[in-house]
C-alpha positions, -999 to +999 in steps of 0.1 A: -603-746-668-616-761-635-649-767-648-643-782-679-615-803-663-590-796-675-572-783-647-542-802-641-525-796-606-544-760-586-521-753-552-512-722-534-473-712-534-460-688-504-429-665-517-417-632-506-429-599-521-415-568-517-433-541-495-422-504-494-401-501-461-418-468-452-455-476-459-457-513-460-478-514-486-472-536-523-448-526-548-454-535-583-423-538-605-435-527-641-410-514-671-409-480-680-393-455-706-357-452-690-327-435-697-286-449-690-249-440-693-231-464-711-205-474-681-196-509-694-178-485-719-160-469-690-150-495-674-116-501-678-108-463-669-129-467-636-105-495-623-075-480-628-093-450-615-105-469-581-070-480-580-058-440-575-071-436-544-067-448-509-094-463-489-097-467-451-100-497-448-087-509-475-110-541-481-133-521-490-120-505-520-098-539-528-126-562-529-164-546-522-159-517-543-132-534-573-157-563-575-186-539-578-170-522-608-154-549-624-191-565-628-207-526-634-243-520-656-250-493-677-267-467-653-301-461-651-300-424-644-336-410-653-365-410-626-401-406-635-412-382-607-427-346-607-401-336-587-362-335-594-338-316-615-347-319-653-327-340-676-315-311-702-324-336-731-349-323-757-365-348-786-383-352-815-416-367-813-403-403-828-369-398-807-344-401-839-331-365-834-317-356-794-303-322-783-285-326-751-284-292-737-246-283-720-252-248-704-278-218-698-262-202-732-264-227-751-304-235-747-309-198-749-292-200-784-310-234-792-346-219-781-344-182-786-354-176-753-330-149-735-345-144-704-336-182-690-330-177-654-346-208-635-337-246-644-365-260-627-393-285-650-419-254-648-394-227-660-379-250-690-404-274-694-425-254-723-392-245-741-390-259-773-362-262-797-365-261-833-356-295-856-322-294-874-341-327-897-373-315-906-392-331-878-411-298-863-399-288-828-378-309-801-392-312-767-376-319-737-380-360-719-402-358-687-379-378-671-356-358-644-321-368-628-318-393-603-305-376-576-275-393-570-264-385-601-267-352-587-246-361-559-219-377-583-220-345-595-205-327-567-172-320-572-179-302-602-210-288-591-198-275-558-174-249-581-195-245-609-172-257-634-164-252-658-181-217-659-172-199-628-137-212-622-108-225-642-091-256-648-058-239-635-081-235-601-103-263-599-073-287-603-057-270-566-088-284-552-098-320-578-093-346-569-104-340-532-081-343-503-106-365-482-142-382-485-157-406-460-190-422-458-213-453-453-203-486-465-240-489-483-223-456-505-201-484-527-231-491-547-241-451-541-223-419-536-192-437-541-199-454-575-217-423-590-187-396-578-165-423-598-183-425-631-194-390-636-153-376-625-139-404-651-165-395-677-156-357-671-117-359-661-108-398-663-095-393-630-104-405-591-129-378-576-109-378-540-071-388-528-087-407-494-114-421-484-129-431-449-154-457-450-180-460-420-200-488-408-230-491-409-251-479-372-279-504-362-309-504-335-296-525-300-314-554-316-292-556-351-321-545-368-320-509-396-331-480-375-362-465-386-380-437-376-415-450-379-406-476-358-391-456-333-363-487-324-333-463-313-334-438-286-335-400-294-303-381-306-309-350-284-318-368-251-281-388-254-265-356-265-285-340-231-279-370-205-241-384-219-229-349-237-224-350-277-184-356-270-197-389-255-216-398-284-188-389-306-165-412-286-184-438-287-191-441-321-151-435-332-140-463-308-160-490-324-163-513-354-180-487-374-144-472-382-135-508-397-161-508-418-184-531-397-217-524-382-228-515-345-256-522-325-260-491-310-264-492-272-269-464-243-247-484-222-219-480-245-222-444-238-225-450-201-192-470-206-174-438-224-184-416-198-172-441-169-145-458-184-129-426-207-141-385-191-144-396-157-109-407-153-098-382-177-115-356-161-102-368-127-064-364-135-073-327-149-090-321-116-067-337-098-035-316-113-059-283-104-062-293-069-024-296-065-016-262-087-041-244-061-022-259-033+013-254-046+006-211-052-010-216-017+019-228+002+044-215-017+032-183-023+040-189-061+029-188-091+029-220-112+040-212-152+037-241-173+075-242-189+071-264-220+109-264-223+115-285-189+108-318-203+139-311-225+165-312-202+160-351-192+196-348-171+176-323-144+147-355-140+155-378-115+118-401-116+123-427-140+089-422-141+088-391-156+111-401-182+087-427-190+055-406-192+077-381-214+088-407-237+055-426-243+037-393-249+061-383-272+059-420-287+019-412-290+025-379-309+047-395-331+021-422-340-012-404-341+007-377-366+018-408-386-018-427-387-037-393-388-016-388-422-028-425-434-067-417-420-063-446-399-090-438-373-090-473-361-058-471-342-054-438-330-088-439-311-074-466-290-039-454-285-052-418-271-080-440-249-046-464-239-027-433-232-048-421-208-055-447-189-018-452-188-012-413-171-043-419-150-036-456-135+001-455-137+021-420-140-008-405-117-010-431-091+024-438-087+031-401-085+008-391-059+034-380-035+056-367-055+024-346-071+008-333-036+041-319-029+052-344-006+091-349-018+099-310-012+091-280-034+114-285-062+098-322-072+067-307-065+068-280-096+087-305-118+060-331-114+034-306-113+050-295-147+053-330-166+017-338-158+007-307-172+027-311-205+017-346-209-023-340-203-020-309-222-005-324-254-027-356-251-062-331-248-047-313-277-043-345-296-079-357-286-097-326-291-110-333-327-126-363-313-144-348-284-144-307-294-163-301-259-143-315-231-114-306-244-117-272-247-131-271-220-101-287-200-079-260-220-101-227-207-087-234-172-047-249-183-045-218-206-042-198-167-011-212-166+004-207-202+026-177-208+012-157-232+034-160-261+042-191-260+033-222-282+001-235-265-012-199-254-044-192-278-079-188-273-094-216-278-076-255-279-087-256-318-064-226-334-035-251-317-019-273-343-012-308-335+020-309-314+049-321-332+071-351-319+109-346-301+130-376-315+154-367-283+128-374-261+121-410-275+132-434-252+122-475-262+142-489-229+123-470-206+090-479-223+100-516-226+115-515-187+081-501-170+060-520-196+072-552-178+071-535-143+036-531-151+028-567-162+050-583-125+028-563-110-004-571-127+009-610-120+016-602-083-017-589-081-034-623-099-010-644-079-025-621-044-065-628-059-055-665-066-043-672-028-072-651-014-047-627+001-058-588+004-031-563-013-037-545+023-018-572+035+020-570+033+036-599+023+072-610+027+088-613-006+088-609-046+114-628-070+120-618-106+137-645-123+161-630-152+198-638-160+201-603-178+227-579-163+206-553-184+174-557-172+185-560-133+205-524-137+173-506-152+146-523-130+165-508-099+151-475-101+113-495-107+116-516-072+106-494-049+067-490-073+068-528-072+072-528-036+042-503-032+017-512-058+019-551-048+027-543-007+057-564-007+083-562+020+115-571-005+120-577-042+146-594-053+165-609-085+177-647-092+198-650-120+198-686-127+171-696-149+178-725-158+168-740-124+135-728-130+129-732-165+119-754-193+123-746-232+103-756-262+105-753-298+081-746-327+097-747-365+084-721-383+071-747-413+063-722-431+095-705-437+114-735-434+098-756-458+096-725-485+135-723-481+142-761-483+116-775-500+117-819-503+143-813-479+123-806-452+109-840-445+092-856-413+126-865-398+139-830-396+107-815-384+106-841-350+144-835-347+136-793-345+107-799-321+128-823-301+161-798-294+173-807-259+175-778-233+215-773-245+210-770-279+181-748-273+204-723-247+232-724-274+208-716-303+195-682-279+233-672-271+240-673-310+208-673-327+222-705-348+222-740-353+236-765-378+215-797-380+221-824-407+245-798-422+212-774-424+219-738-406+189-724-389+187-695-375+164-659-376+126-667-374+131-704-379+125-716-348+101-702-323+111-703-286+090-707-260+096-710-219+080-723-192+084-726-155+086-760-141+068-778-115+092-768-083+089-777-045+075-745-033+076-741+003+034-736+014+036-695+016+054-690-020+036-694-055+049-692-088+037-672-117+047-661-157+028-638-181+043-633-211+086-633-207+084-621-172+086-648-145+080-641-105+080-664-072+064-648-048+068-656-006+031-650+005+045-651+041+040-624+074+061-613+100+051-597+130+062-565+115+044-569+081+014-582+103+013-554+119+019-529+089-009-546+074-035-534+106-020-505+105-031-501+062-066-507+069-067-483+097-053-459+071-079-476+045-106-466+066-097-431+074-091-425+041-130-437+029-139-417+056-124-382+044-144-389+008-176-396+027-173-367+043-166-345+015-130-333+026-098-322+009-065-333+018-054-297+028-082-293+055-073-292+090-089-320+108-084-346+134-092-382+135-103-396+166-106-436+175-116-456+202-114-500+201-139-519+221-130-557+226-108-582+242-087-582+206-061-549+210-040-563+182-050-531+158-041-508+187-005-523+193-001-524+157-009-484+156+014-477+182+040-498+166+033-483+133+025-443+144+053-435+119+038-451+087+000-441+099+017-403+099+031-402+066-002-411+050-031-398+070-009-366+081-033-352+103-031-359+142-051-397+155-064-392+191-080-415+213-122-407+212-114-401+254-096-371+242-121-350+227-144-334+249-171-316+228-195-333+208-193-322+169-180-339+146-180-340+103-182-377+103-187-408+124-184-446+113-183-479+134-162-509+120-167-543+134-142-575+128-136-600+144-154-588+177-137-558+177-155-525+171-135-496+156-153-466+158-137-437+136-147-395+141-133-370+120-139-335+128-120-303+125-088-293+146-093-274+179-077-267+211-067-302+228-074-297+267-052-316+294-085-327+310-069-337+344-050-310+346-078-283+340-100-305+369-072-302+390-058-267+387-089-249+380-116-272+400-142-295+389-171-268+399-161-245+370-145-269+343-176-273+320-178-238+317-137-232+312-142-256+283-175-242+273-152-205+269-122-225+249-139-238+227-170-205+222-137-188+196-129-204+164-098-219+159-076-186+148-090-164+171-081-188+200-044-190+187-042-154+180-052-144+219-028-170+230+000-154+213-008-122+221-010-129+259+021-150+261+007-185+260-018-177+282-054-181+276-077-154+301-115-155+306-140-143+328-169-165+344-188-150+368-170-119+375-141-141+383-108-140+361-093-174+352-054-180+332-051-211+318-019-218+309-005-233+273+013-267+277-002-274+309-036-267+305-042-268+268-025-267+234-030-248+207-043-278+183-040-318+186-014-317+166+008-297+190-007-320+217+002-354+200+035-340+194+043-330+231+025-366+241+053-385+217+081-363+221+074-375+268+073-407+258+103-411+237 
């Protein structure tokens, strides 16, 4: 064309072309011999059908999955492949007489063939079928199934109906309880279970139906495994555990439907965020079991029935922990019913962190045995029923760690008894106690917990450490209510924000301002032309009155117009008020605080004393100690500043009820071990801290001057050459006398003069002079 001219325009055109994903090689679309079911023809059935079933989430089957059918094709169902189950249809040579084939009996009857034991092309293939027209013999089609239509095929399959089982059985077990797959499956497994189980029963092949999202390389892009874009299964199942995996994936968008990026940090996040914390209450429960049988000489029993009797629990806090777990079991029961994966991920992951930052912290006296033997076991035995029933509810979501946690609580289970079994998964789910419910409790610590949150942004917001003790906390609420259940709730406001007084101020008004918003919506639905722009500026305009007498009675008449209910949403604000320079306002949500940022001497003091406490504390983790060990802190201040050392003396009370192991002066100890050693420097001042384990405390001057200097390196060299209960145990046995012989020469040193037993019996004898 180009040489005789008669081209008229020649140019190149760039457009996509499809490549196969796996080989990215050129496909090339050509038309071949194909075989479909007629589904337009079932299409009205399969809507009604879709319509059966429930679908998690729902959008999916409402929109995706209805549009999909409602604009359905005939389907293709015949592949041309070598491979594949063989489509039981046999032909004449000019295709106007078909046999389709229904069972093995039947194409041994059509054939002749008796010995038909294999289905496969090279076993059936050669069978031929004699014309019922005249037309010689019928063959079968090359073509084989596609193998979804296999997969469609399962419900049927799976039984072998209708040949090995009846229709009085298979309908116990059709349609299926529960299916769940990919999102991609509406256009797959899905749509072909559908057509083939209305073609065979016009009915819905399954009851529910989870739908997953669809998981995506970090980059958003379709894993593939030529590509190698997504880190290996096994080494996250080996380095983060298969629970965390399993975690992971149920807490994110793929259980809405949606896709995910997949990440390894989200796995780090599981571990860090979700077991460790989990984990750490478990432990933390074993640590104090151990110690209760230890000091008590008893055995702890979990008693499930405790709980029960709410008029024997005297921590609000326990009521509350007992009431949102039973709240939990209630609503995972309830969503596990609907399939709603969604929410009860997050509600057992809320849950937790709840017991762990909350019940747990808050407790921590009360749970190391600190408020006498009695509150020890009851606390001991509501954190034990709460993690218990919450790693029962978990435990089909992370199999693992849960069962692992139950091997050791199942120690303390009578046999017998509802949780006692072998392994956490013969347990049922635990049912609910509609006694135990309790809303106002919830509701009451819920807003504890958000003051205190505020406190603590109010705290960050002035730069003021929570180590630091401040003067005052204000709750501003008129409601008689709410003041009588928040008393029991002060004294964990007082500790979690380090607040010397909280107290209540009734009149509102004089700190805040209301606003209204119409709900148009409602309004205008209800009084249509009526509603006009007048009447909507005189409802965002209410004065503060009208706005207090339309709270107290939940009314209003305006232009003869009642309103009342949803119409009008309330809003409150605090105002702008002269605040002194140590107080600062705050409001999160309905709860409203003025907080006095202000110090004392006293709270000055208490707050040196805290980071003393702070530090020792740090100091025991370093050095790998438990709270029962039997150590001694010893401190010595170097600097012009003593302020930290007159706040210790001042304070020796509260340092003792938290550290409650003897605090010596570094002059004191005169031998040179030591577990740990740390120097603090602030503000010139250098702290430096040494734990190490209890031992005799010598009277230093006293053994120098009753015993000589000459000899009292090696007098302290013999005190200190027994351990600890051997020393105490001679010392007893010789009437509080301690004997030794250096040199051929016998020396007595005597208790209370010379030495004591441990520091602790020293510091004591020190206080008790000086008082």
């Amino acid at each position: 064309i180009r040489n005789k001219g008669r081209m008229f325009q020649e140019s190149q055109i760039k457009h996509s072309y499809p490549f196969c994903w796996r080989t990215d090689t050129p496909l090339i679309y050509k038309a071949v011999h194909s075989w479909f079911i007629n589904v337009t023809h079932l299409k009205e059935d399969l809507l009604a059908n879709n319509k059966k079933s429930r679908w998690v989430p729902s959008f999916a089957q409402e929109n995706r999955f209805n549009n999909w059918l409602e604009n359905a094709q005939d389907w293709c169902f015949s592949r041309n492949r070598c491979w594949g189950n063989p489509i039981p249809i046999w032909v004449s040579d000019d295709y106007e007489e078909m046999v389709c084939v229904g069972s093995i009996e039947e194409l041994k009857q059509l054939t002749g063939v008796d010995n038909i034991t294999d289905l496969h092309r090279e076993s059936v293939d050669h069978l031929t079928i004699p014309s019922k027209q005249g037309k010689g013999q019928l063959r079968r089609i090359e073509e084989v199934f596609d193998c979804w239509f296999e997969s469609g095929s399962m419900p049927f399959a799976q039984k072998h109906y209708p040949f090995s089982i009846s229709d009085e059985q298979f309908n116990t077990r059709f349609p299926a309880d529960f299916i769940g797959e990919g999102l991609d499956q509406t256009r797959g497994w899905f749509y072909t279970l559908n057509v083939i189980s209305t073609a065979v029963r016009n009915d819905t092949p399954y009851k529910n139906l989870i739908v997953n999202g669809i998981v995506l390389a970090q980059d958003g892009k379709k894993m593939s495994k030529r590509l190698k874009n997504y880190p290996d299964p096994m080494d996250m199942v080996h380095q983060y555990g298969a629970d965390a995996i399993r975690l992971y994936l149920m807490n994110s968008p793929l259980v809405h439907a949606e896709t995910l990026n997949f990440k390894e940090e989200g796995l780090k996040l599981t571990v860090r965020e979700v077991f460790l914390p989990w984990y750490n209450v478990y432990r933390f429960l074993i640590q104090n079991i151990n110690r209760y049988e230890r000091e008590t000489n008893q055995q702890f029993q979990f008693d499930e029935k405790l709980k029960e009797n709410l008029a024997n629990l005297h921590n609000p806090m326990d009521h509350w922990i007992i009431a949102a777990n039973q709240n939990l079991i209630k609503f995972v029961r309830n969503e596990m019913d609907n399939y709603r994966l969604y929410t009860v991920v997050p509600s057992l992951l809320k849950f937790l962190e709840q017991l762990s930052n909350w019940y747990v912290r808050l407790n921590r006296p009360r749970i190391k045995g600190e408020n006498g033997n009695d509150e020890w076991r009851v606390s001991l035995n509501i954190l034990f029923d709460v993690l218990l029933n919450t790693t029962v509810l978990i435990s089909p979501f992370v199999p693992f760690i849960s069962d692992m946690i139950y091997q050791n609580l199942r120690k303390c289970i009578p046999e017998g008894t509802t949780f006692s079994e072998e392994s956490i998964h013969f347990l049922e789910i635990p049912q609910f106690n509609p006694n135990l419910l309790d809303e106002k409790i919830e509701l009451y610590v819920s807003k504890m917990q958000t003051i205190i949150e505020l406190a603590r942004l109010i705290r960050e917001k002035r730069s003021i450490s929570l180590k630091q003790p401040i003067m005052s906390l204000t709750i501003i609420n008129n409601s008689a209510e709410f003041i009588e259940q928040f008393q029991p709730l002060i004294k964990y406001i007082e500790d979690e924000i380090n607040v010397a007084n909280v107290y209540f101020d009734k009149n509102v008004e004089k700190y805040v301002e209301y606003t209204t918003t119409p709900n148009h919506k409602a309004i205008g639905a209800r009084l249509k032309k009526l509603y006009n722009k007048d009447l909507m500026k005189r409802l965002s305009e209410l004065s503060h009155a009208e706005i207090t007498q339309y709270m107290k009675d939940q009314r209003i008449v305006l232009n003869d117009i009642e309103f009342s209910g949803d119409d009008l949403v309330i809003k409150e604000r605090l105002i702008d008020l002269d605040l002194g320079e140590n107080q600062e306002k705050g409001q999160q949500e309905d709860c409203k605080v003025i907080m006095d940022l202000s110090q004392d001497e006293r709270l000055r003091n208490l707050g040196l004393a805290r980071e003393f406490v702070n530090k020792v504390q740090r100091l025991r983790k370093k050095g790998g100690l438990n709270v029962e060990d039997d150590i001694v802190v010893f401190y010595e201040f170097t600097g012009e500043n003593q302020s930290t050392l007159n706040a210790l003396t001042k304070e020796a009370e509260y340092v003792d009820s938290i550290i409650k192991v003897p605090w010596v002066p570094l002059v004191k100890k005169p031998f040179h071990s030591k577990i740990v050693d740390e120097v603090y420097e602030e503000e010139g001042v250098k702290l430096r801290i040494v734990l190490d384990f209890n031992k005799p405390a010598v009277h230093l001057e006293n053994l120098k001057k009753n015993h000589g200097e000459e000899i009292f390196n090696a007098l302290l060299q013999a005190l200190y050459a027994y351990s600890h209960q051997a020393f105490k145990q001679q010392v007893q046995a010789n009437n509080n006398q301690f004997r030794v012989n250096i040199d051929g020469k016998e020396f007595q040193l005597t208790k209370g003069v010379d030495f004591f037993i441990d520091f602790r019996e020293y510091m004591n004898h020190i206080r008790s002079n000086n008082n």
